[in-house]
C-alpha positions as semicolon CSV with decimal commas, in nm:
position;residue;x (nm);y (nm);z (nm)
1;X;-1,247;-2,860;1,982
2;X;-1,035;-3,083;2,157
3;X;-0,632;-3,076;2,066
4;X;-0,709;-2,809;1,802
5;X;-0,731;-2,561;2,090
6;X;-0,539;-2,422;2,313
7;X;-0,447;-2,198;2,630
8;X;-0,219;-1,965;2,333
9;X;-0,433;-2,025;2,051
10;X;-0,765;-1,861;2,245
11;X;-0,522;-1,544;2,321
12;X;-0,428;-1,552;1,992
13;X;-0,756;-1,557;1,814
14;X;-0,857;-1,302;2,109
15;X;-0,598;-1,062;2,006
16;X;-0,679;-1,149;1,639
17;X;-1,032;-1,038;1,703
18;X;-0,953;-0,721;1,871
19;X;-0,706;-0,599;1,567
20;X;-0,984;-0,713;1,338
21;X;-1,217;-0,505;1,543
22;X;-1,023;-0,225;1,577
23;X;-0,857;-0,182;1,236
24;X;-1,222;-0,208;1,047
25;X;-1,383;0,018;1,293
26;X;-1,047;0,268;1,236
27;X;-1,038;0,215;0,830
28;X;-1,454;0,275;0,839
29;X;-1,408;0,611;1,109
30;X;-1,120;0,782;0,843
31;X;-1,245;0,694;0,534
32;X;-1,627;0,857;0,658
33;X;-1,443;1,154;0,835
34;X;-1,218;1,265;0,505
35;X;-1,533;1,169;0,281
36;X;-1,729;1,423;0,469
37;X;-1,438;1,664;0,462
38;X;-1,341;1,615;0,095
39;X;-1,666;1,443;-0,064
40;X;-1,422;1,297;-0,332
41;X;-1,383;0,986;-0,519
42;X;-1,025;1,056;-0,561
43;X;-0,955;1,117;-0,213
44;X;-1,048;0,835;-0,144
45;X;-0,877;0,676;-0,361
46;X;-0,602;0,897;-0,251
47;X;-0,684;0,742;0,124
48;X;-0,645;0,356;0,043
49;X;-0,311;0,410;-0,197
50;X;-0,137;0,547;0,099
51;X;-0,232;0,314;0,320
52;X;-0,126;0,037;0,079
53;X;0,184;0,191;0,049
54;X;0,284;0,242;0,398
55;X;0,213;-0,160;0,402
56;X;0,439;-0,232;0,081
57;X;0,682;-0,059;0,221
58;X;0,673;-0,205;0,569
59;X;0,648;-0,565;0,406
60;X;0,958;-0,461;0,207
61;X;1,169;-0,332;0,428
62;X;1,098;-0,570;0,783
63;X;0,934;-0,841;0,614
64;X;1,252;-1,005;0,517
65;X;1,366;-0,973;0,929
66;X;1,037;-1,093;1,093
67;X;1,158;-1,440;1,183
68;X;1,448;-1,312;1,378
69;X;1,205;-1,208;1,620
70;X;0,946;-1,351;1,845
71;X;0,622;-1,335;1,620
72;X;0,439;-1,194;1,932
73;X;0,707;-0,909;1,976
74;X;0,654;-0,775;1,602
75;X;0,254;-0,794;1,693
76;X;0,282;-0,522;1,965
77;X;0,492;-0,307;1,858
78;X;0,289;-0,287;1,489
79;X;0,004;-0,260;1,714
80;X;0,155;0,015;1,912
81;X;0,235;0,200;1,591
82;X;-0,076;0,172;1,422
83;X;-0,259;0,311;1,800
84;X;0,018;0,588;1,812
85;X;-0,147;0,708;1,448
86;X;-0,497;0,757;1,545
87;X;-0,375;0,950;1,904
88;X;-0,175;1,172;1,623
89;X;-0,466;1,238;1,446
90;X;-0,711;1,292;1,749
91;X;-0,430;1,529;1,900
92;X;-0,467;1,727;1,571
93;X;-0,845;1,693;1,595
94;X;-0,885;1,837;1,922
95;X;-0,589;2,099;1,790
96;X;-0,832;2,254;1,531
97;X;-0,619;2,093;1,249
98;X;-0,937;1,898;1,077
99;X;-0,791;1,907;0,703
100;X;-0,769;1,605;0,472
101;X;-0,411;1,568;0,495
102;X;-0,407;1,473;0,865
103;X;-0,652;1,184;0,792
104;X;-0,453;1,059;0,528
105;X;-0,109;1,112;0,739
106;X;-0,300;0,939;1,020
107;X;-0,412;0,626;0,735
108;X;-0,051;0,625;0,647
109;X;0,148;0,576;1,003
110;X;-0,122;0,303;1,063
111;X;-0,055;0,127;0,764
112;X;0,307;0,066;0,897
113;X;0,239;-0,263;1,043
114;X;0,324;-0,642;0,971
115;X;0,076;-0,804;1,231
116;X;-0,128;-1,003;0,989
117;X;0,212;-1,200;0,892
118;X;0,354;-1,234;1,232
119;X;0,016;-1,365;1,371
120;X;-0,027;-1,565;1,074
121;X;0,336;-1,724;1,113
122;X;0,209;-1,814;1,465
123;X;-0,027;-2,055;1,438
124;X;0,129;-2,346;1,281
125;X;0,367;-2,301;1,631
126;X;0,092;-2,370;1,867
127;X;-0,129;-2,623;1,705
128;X;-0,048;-2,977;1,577
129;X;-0,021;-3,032;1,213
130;X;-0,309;-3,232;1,109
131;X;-0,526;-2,949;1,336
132;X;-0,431;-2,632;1,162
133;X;-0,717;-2,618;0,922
134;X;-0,960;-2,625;1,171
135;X;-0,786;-2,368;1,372
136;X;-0,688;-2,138;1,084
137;X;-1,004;-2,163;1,005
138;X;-1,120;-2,088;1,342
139;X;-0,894;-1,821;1,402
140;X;-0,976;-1,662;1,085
141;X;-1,347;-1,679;1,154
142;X;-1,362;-1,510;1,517
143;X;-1,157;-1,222;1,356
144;X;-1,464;-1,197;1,076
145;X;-1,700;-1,221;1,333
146;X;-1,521;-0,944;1,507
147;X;-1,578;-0,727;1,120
148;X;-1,940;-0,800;1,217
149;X;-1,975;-0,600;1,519
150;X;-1,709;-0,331;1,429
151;X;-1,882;-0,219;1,093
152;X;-2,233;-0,165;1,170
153;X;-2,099;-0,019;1,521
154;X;-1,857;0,231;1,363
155;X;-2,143;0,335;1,106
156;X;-2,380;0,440;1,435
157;X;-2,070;0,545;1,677
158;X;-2,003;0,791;1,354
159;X;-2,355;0,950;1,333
160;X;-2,365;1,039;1,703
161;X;-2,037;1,040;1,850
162;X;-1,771;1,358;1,732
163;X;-1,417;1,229;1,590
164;X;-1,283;1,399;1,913
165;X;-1,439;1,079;2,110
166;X;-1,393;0,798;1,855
167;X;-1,039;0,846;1,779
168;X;-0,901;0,754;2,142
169;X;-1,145;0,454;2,157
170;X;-0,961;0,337;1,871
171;X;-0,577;0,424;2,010
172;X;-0,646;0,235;2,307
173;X;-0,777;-0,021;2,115
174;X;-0,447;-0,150;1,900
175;X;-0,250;-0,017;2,260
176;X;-0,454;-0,317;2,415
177;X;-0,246;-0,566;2,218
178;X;0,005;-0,596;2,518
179;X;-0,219;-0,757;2,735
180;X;-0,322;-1,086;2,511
181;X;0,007;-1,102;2,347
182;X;0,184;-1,122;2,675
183;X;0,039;-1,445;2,728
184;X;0,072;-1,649;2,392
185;X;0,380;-1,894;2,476
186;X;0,612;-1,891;2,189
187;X;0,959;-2,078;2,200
188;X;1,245;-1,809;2,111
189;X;1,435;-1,852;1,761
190;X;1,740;-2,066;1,781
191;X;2,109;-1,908;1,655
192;X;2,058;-2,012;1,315
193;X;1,736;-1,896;1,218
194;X;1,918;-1,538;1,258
195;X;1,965;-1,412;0,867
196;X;2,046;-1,081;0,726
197;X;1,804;-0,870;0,544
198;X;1,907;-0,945;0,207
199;X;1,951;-1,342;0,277
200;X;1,603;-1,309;0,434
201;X;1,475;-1,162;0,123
202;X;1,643;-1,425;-0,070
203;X;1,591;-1,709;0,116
204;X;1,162;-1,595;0,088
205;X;1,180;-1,568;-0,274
206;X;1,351;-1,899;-0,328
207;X;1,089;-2,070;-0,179
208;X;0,857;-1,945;-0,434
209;X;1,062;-2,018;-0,692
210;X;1,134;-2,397;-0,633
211;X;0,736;-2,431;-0,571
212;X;0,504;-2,399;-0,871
213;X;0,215;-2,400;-0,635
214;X;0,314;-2,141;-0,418
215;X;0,387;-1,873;-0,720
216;X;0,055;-1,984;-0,878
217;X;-0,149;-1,892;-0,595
218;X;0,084;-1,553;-0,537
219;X;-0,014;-1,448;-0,895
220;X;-0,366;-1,561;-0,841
221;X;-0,379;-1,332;-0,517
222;X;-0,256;-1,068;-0,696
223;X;-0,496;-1,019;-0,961
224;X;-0,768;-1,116;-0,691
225;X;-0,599;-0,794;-0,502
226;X;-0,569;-0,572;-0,807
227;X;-1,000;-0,632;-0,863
228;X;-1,108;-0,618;-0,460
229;X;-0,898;-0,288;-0,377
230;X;-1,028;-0,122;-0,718
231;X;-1,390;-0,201;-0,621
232;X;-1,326;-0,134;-0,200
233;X;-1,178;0,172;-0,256
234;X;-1,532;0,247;-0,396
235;X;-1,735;0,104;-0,154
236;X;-1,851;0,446;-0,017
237;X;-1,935;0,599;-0,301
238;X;-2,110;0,288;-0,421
239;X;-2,315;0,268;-0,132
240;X;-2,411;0,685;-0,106
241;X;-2,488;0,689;-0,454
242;X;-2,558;0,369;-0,630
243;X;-2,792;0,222;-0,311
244;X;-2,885;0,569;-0,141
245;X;-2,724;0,454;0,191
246;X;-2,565;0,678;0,502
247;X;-2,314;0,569;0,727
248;X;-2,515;0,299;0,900
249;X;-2,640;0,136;0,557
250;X;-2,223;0,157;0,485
251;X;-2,186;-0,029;0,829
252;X;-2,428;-0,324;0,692
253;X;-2,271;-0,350;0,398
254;X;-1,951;-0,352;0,469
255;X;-2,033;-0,599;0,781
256;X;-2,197;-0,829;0,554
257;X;-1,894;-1,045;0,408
258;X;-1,753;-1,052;0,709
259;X;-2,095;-1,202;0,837
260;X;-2,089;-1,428;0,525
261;X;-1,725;-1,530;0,612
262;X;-1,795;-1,617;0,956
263;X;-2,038;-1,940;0,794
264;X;-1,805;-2,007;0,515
265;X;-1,516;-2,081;0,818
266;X;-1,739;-2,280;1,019
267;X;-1,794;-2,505;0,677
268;X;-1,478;-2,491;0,538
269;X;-1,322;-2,625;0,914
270;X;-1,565;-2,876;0,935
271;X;-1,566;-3,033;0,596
272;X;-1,313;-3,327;0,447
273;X;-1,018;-3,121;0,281
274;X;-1,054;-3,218;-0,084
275;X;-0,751;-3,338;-0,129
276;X;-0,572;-3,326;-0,468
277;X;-0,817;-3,078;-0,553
278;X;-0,812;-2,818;-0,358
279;X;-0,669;-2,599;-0,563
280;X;-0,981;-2,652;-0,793
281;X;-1,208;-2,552;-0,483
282;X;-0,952;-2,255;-0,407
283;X;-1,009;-2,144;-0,746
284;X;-1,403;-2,179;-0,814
285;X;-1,412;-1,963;-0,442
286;X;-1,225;-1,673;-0,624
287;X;-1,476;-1,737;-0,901
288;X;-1,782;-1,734;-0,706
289;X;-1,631;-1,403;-0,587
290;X;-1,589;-1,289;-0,932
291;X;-1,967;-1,303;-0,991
292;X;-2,060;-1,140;-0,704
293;X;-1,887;-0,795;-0,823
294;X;-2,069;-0,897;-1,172
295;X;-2,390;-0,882;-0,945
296;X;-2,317;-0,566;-0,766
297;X;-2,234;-0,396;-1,055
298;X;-2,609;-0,437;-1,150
299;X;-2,760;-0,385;-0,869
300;X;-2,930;-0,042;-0,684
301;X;-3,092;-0,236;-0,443
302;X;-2,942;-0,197;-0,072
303;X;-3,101;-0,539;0,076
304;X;-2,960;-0,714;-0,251
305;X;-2,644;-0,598;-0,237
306;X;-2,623;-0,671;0,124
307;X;-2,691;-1,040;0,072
308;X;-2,480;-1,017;-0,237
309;X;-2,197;-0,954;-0,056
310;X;-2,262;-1,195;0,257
311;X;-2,222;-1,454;-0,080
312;X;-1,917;-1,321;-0,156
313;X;-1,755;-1,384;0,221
314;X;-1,926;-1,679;0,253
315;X;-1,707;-1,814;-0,020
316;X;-1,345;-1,666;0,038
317;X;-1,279;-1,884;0,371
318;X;-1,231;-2,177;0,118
319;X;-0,946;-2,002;-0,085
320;X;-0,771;-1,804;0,206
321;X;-0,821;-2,111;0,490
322;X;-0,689;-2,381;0,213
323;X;-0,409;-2,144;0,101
324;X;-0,300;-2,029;0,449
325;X;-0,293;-2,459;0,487
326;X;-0,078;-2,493;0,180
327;X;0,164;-2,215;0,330
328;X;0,228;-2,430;0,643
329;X;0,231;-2,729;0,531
330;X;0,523;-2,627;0,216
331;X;0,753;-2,406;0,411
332;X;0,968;-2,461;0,690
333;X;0,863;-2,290;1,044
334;X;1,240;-2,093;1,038
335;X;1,114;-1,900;0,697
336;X;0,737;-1,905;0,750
337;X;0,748;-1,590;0,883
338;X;0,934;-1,405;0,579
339;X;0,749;-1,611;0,335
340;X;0,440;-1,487;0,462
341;X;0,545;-1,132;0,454
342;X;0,684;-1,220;0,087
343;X;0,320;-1,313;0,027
344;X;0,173;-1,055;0,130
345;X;0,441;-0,809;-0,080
346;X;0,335;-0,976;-0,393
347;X;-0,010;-0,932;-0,311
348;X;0,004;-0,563;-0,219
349;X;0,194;-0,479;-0,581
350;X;-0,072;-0,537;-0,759
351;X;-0,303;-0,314;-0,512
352;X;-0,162;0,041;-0,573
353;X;-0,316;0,023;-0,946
354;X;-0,609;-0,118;-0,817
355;X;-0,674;0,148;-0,642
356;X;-0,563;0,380;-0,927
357;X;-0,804;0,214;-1,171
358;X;-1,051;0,202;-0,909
359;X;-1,074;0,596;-0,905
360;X;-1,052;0,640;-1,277
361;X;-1,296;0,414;-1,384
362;X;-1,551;0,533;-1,138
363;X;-1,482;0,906;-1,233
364;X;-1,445;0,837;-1,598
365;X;-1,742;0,534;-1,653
366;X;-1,909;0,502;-1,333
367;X;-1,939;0,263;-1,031
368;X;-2,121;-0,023;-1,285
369;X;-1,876;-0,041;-1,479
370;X;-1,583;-0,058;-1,260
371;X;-1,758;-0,385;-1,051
372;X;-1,847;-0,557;-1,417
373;X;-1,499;-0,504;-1,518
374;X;-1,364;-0,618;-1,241
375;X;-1,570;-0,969;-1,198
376;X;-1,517;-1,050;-1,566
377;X;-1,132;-1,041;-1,496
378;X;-1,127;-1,241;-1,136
379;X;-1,381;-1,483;-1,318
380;X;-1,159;-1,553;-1,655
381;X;-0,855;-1,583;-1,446
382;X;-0,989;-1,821;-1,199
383;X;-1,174;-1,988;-1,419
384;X;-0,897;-2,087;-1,618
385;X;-0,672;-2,159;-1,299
386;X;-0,925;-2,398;-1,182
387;X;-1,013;-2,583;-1,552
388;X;-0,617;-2,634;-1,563
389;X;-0,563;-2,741;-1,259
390;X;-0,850;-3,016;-1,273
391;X;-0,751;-3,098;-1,582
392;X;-0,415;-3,232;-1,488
393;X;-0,556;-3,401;-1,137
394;X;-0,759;-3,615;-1,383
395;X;-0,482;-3,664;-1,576
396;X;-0,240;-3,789;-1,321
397;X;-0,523;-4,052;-1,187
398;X;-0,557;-4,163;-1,482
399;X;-0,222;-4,251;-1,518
400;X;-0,178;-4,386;-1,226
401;X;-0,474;-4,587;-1,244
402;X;-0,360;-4,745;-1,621
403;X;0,027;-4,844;-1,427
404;X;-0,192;-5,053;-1,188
């Protein structure tokens, strides 16, 4: 790859792929152990609104501060929290304490992490500017491809291994952060880059407000948010019932954007970045992933809905690579960090009634409806982001093209 990689961008992306590994093999391992203990939709519904919380509230509260730290400190010690949850659980496992609420306390403590912002604010500090699409996007791939082998393994680890084993496996896993993390060079902050909480938090949300951009593709993320945690909360019902699946046909499917992903990074960091229209492309990915939830809703087929959702991952590297780009490129290193976590705080409001009207439309209409629903709002909102925005591109080269 020539300059776009590096000595502390390979431990990066290896520590990258281990979280990846390790937090969809976790998610997959609690949400199958209190599904067999509760057999609810609302549990799990219950399950991911925690966790979402715990992360609202961690955004919220240290968000504002991560910059006044080293990027790669914040990334062990959210590491170490999130391993300290599952040893809580296992301890409580191997206790005789196997009730729902442990799970969910367990989903909770590990949702108390900020690693995806402080890796993400990373990045743009070890590779050179006109590189970091193709490394986000080769970053961001290698964790996918880590999705890959975690799913599919945690659905057969699940069927023949007991909670008691799995649940170290995983501690030791997030533990493991110390060891690539202590060799990613990062230059410590200078004086001024040292803010208060509420300047922090300030300082973040100013920088959305003096770029249009930026807030358009915050409230685009939302509603994106509001429509994938609705339908993911669901995913295990939808598979058990709607496709007749057990936890290894759950491991396919759920590996299968992540699969999808993986070839959507490898294009998306090897084509020409379109430009003044990227935004457009940005867009019609959210609205290819709009009608893939249109598709799944109609589907009881497991192989389609398999491929159905490989479609769906193949397309999202080209709004969250191009985005991520946009990020670095419009905000200063010294806030990148906050304005990150900012991002990711906007994003997660929307998620708690996601997750809400996840649960109630499944219980209350069924899993069809809820993925119809849910498509037909991603694709009107996209849709109409992406007419908009190439609607005044055209404009502007047209004028431009009459002054000369």
């Amino acid at each position: 790859m020539g300059r776009t990689w590096n000595r502390s961008i390979g431990w990066l992306c290896l520590d990258q792929m281990r979280s990846a590994f390790a937090s969809a093999a976790g998610t997959f391992v609690l949400s199958w152990m209190l599904y067999e203990l509760t057999g609810s939709k609302a549990a799990m519904g219950g399950l991911w609104l925690l966790s979402l919380s715990g992360q609202w509230l961690m955004q919220w509260l240290a968000g504002p501060l991560i910059d006044r730290w080293r990027r790669v400190t914040v990334m062990r010690v959210s590491e170490t929290i999130r391993g300290a949850a599952y040893a809580f659980v296992w301890v409580m496992w191997i206790a005789g304490q196997k009730d729902a609420y442990i799970v969910m306390a367990g989903s909770f403590i590990s949702s108390l992490q900020i690693y995806d912002a402080a890796a993400g604010a990373v990045l743009p500090k070890l590779a050179a500017a006109d590189k970091l699409v193709r490394a986000n996007a080769a970053v961001s791939g290698m964790g996918q491809l880590a999705r890959i082998a975690a799913l599919p393994a945690a659905g057969l680890l699940t069927r023949v291994i007991p909670p008691e084993i799995l649940l170290p496996v995983l501690a030791f896993l997030f533990f493991a952060s110390w060891v690539p993390t202590s060799l990613i060079t990062e230059k410590h902050h200078a004086a001024e880059e040292r803010r208060t909480w509420k300047n922090s938090l300030m300082q973040g949300i100013r920088v959305y407000r003096s770029n249009t951009l930026l807030s358009l593709l915050a409230f685009l993320v939302s509603v994106t948010s509001f429509g994938v945690f609705a339908t993911q909360a669901m995913y295990l019902p939808f598979v058990t019932e709607m496709l007749r699946g057990g936890p290894l046909e759950y491991g396919w499917f759920s590996a299968a954007f992540p699969l999808g992903y993986v070839c959507g990074s490898v294009l998306a960091g090897r084509l020409r970045e379109p430009g003044a229209y990227m935004f457009v492309v940005m867009s019609a990915a959210l609205f290819a992933g709009g009608i893939t939830y249109i598709l799944l809703g109609m589907t009881t087929n497991m192989t389609a809905a398999i491929i159905i959702e490989a479609a769906a991952g193949a397309a999202m590297p080209f709004w969250n690579v191009y985005s991520s780009t946009i990020y670095y490129r419009a905000v200063p290193p010294t806030l990148l960090g906050q304005v990150l976590s900012m991002k990711s705080l906007l994003q997660r409001a929307a998620t708690p009634f996601g997750v809400m009207y996840g649960a109630y439309c499944a219980s209350a209409f069924g899993l069809p409806e809820l993925f119809l629903s849910v498509g037909l709002l991603i694709c009107t909102v996209s849709g109409a982001a992406a007419l908009l925005h190439w609607k005044s591109v055209s404009q502007k080269r047209g004028t431009a093209v009459a002054k000369e």
